[in-house]
C-alpha positions as CSV (number, residue, x, y, z in Angstrom):
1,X,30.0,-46.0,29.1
2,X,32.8,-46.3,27.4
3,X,33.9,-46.5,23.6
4,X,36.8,-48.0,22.0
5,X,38.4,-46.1,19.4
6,X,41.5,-45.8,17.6
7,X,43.3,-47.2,14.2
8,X,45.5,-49.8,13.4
9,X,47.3,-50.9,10.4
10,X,49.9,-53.2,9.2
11,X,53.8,-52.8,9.0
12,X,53.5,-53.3,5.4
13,X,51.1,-50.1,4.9
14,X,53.7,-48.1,6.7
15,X,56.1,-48.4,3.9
16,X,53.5,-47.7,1.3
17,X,55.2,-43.8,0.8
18,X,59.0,-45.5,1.4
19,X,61.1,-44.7,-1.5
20,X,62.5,-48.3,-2.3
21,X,64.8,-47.3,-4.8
22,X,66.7,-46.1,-1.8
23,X,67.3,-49.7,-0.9
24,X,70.6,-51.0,-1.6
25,X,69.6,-54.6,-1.7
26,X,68.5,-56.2,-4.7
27,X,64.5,-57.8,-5.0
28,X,66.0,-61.3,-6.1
29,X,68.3,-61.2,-2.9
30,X,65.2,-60.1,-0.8
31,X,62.9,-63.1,-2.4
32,X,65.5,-66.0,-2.1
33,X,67.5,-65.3,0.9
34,X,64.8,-63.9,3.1
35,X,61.9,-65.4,1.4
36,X,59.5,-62.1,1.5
37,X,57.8,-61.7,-1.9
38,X,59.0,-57.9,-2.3
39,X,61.2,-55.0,-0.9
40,X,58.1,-53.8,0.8
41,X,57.5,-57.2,3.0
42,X,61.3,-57.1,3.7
43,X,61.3,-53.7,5.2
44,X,58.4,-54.6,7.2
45,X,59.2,-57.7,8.7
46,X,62.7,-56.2,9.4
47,X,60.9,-53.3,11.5
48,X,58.9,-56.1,13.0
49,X,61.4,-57.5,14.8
50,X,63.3,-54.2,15.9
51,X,59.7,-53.7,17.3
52,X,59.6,-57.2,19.0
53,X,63.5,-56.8,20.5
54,X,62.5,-52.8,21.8
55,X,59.4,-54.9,23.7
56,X,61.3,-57.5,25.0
57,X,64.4,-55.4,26.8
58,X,61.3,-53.3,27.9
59,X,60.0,-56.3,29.5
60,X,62.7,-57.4,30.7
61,X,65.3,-55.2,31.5
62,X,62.3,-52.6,32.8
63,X,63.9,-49.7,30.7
64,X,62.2,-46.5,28.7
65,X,62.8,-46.7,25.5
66,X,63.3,-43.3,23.3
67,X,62.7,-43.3,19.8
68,X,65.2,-41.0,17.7
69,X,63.6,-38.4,15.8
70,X,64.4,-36.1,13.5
71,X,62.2,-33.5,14.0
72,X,62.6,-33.2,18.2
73,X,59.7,-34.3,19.4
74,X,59.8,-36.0,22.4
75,X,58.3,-39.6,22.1
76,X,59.0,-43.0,24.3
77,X,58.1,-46.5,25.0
78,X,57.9,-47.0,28.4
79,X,55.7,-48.9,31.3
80,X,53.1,-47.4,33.1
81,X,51.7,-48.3,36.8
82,X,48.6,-48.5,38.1
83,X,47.4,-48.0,41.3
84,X,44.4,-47.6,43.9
85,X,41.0,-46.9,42.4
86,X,42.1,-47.2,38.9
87,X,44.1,-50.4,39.2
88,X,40.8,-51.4,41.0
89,X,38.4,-50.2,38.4
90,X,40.9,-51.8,35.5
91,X,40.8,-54.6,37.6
92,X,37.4,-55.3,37.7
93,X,37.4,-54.4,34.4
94,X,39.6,-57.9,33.1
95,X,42.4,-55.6,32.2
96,X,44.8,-57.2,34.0
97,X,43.5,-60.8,34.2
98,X,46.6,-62.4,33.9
99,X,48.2,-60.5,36.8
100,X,48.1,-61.6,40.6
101,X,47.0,-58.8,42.4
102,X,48.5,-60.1,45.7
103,X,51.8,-60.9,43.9
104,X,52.2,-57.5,42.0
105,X,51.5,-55.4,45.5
106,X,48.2,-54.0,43.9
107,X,49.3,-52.6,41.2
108,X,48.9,-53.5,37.3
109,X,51.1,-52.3,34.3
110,X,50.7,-51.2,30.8
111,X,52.8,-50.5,27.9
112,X,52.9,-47.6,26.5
113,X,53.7,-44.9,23.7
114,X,54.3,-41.0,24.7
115,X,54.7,-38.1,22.7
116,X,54.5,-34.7,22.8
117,X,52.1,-32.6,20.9
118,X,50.8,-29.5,20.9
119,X,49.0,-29.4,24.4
120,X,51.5,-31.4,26.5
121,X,52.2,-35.1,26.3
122,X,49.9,-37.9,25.1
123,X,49.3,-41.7,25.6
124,X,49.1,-44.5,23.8
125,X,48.4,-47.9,25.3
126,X,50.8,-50.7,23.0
127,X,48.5,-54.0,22.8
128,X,51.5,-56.7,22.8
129,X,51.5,-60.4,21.7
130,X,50.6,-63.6,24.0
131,X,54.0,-64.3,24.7
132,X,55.5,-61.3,25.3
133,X,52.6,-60.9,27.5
134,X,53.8,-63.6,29.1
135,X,56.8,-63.1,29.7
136,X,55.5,-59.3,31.3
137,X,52.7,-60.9,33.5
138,X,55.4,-63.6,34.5
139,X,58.0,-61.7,36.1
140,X,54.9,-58.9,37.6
141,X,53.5,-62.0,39.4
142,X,57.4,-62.6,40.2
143,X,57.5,-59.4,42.2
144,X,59.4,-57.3,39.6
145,X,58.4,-53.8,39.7
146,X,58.0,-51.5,37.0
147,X,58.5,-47.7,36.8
């Protein structure tokens, strides 16, 4: 048996230690030009869509993504494959419902988030939107291979 765990939260709660004094932009520019209702909202929708456009050459342009750090740790967005038992196993699963497993040679794909800690590298599936999952099951069922 298997249990789910993990922990999600918002873009907004991410900036709840973000120093927004440090903002050059003014919270009546913020409210009427981008309508969001404070700096906060503002910072998060903007990281939303840097998010959304880092998916989306993933997707399409089947590249790794690595995130700048300050602090040298290793960390990257990238696609991982599937294959044989597992894919099988997955499969049966519904993981990859929206995949043709005739089309994509057997195998199914998964975004993902790696980092380096302590003990080696670790993995973190990234759970994206319907239409960007979409667009991903549409060009695996295409023939486009990942790696």
């Amino acid at each position: 048996m298997y249990w789910k765990t993990g922990y999600c939260f918002t873009a907004k709660e991410m900036f709840d230690t973000f120093n927004l004094k440090q903002l050059k932009i003014r919270r009546d520019t913020v409210t009427e030009k981008y309508g969001c209702n404070s700096k906060q909202t503002f910072c998060a929708q903007v990281l939303l869509y840097c998010l959304y456009l880092i998916l989306l050459d993933i997707i399409e342009k089947n590249v790794t993504f690595v995130l700048p750090t300050d602090s040298h740790v290793e960390s990257c967005i990238h696609v991982k494959q599937f294959s044989g038992e597992k894919f099988q196993r997955m499969y049966r699963g519904g993981k990859f419902a929206g995949i043709d497993f005739l089309a994509s040679n057997f195998l199914g794909y998964q975004i993902y988030f790696r980092y380096k800690a302590k003990e080696g590298f670790r993995e973190k599936p990234i759970y994206i939107s319907n239409n960007l999952k979409d667009i991903f099951y549409e060009n695996i069922n295409n023939g486009k291979p990942y790696y």
